[in-house]
C-alpha positions, 0 to 999 in steps of 0.5 A: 134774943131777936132771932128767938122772938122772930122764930116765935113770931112765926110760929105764933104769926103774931104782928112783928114787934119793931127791934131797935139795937142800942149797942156801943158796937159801931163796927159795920160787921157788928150792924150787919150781924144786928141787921142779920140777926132780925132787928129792925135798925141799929143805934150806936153810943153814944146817943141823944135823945134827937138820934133815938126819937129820929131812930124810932119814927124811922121804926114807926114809918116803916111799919106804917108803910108794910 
């Protein structure tokens, strides 16, 4: 799904939408392939509620930054 919104993304040269993964898959294989894939940053299970807000402003200062 993340390579397909990519792809249309430039096709459409719209503003790139920020991926997050939220996947049980810890492996670094599995993030570098989330990584590879397009997505902006990877979070394993489980999660609380300070690891995604923490993920997110990551998210959100990096866009603010390009």
């Amino acid at each position: 799904a993340t390579r397909l919104i990519r792809r249309r993304e430039c096709d459409t040269r719209s503003p790139r939408i920020p991926i997050l993964a939220l996947t049980a898959n810890a492996r670094q294989e599995d993030i570098r392939e989330c990584l590879e894939a397009g997505m902006d940053g990877h979070l394993s299970k489980p999660f609380d509620r300070h690891d995604l807000s923490e993920a997110i402003e990551k998210l959100v200062a990096a866009r603010r930054a390009a």
